[in-house]
PLY file of the C-alpha trace (Angstrom):
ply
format ascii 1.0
element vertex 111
property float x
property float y
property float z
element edge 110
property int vertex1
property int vertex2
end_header
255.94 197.14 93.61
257.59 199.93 95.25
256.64 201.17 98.56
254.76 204.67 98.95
254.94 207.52 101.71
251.29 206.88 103.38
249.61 209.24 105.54
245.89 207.95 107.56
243.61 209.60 109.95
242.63 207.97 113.58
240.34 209.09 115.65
241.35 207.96 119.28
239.06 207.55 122.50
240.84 208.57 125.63
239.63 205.85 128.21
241.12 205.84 131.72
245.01 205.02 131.76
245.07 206.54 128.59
248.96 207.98 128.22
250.52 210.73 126.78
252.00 209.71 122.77
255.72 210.03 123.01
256.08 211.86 120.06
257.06 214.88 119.14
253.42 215.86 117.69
252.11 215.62 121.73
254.45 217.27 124.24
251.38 217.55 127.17
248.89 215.43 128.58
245.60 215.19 126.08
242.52 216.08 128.35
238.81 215.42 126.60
237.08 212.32 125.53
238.91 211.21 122.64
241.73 212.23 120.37
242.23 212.62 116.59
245.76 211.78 114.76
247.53 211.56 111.27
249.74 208.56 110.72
252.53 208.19 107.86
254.33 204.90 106.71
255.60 203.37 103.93
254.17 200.55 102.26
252.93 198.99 98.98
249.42 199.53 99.12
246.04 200.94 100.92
246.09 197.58 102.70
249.45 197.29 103.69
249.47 200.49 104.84
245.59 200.45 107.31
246.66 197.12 108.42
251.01 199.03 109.64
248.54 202.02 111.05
246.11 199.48 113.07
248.92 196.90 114.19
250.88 199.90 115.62
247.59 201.77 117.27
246.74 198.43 119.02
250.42 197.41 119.92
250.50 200.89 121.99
247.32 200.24 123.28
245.19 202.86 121.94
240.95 202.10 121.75
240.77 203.18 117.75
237.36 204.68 116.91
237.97 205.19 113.55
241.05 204.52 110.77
239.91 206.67 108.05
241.59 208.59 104.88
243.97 205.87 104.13
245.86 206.89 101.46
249.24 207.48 99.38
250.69 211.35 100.97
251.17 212.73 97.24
254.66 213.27 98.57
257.26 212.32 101.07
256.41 215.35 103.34
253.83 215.55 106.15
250.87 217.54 106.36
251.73 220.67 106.99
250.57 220.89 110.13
252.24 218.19 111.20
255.68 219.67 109.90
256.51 220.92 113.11
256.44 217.65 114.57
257.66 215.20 112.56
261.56 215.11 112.04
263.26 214.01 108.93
265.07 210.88 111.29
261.45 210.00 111.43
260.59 209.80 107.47
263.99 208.23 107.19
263.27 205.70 109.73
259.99 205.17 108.46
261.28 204.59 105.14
263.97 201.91 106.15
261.80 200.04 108.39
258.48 200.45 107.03
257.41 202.08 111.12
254.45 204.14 111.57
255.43 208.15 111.92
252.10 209.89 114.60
251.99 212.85 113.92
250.11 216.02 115.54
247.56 215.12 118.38
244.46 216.56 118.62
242.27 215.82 122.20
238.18 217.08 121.88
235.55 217.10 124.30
231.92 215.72 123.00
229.26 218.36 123.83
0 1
1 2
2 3
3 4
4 5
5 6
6 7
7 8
8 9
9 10
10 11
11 12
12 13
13 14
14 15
15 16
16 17
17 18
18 19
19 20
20 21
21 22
22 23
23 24
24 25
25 26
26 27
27 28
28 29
29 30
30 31
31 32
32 33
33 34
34 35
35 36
36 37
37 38
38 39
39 40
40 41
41 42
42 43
43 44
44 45
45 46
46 47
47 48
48 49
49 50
50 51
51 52
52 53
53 54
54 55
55 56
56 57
57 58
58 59
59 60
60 61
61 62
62 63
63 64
64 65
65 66
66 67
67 68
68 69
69 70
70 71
71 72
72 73
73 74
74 75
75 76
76 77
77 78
78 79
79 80
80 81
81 82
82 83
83 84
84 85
85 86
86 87
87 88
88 89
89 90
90 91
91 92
92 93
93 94
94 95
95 96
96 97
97 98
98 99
99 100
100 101
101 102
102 103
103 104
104 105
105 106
106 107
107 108
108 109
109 110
């Protein structure tokens, strides 16, 4: 089975020692109590590609409230949104090494 251009959804909390993403989706400091983000990678399947989002969100050491949306992109391009941020080194690099692309982040306040 070929692999597939998969984007996800995370929502983040932002807990003390929480750091700025280096990426080019988050250029400041998030303020607020949590954070939401769209993830892209390559892989085979749904699976493959919640368990490539998770492994990467808990490598960097982020408290994940929620993986949701899961799913193959459609296309190889990012959300629109997102377009701004993501770079085509990063799809390519994605695509050679099945990595995990962030994209856009989002910080919110609960009121």
């Amino acid at each position: 089975m070929r692999r597939r251009f998969f984007t996800g959804c995370a929502d983040l909390a932002i807990l003390s020692g929480f750091t700025r993403p280096q990426n080019h989706g988050c250029r400041n400091p998030l303020d607020g109590d949590g954070a939401f983000v769209r993830l892209y990678t390559f892989a085979r399947s749904t699976h493959e590609a919640q368990t490539r989002f998770m492994d990467y969100l808990t490598e960097h050491q982020y408290k994940v409230l929620e993986l949701t949306e899961v799913a193959p992109n459609g296309s190889n391009k990012p959300w629109p949104m997102d377009d701004m941020f993501i770079m085509e080194e990063d799809i390519v690099k994605a695509r050679q090494n099945g990595s995990v692309v962030l994209g856009w982040f989002m910080g919110y306040a609960n009121t």
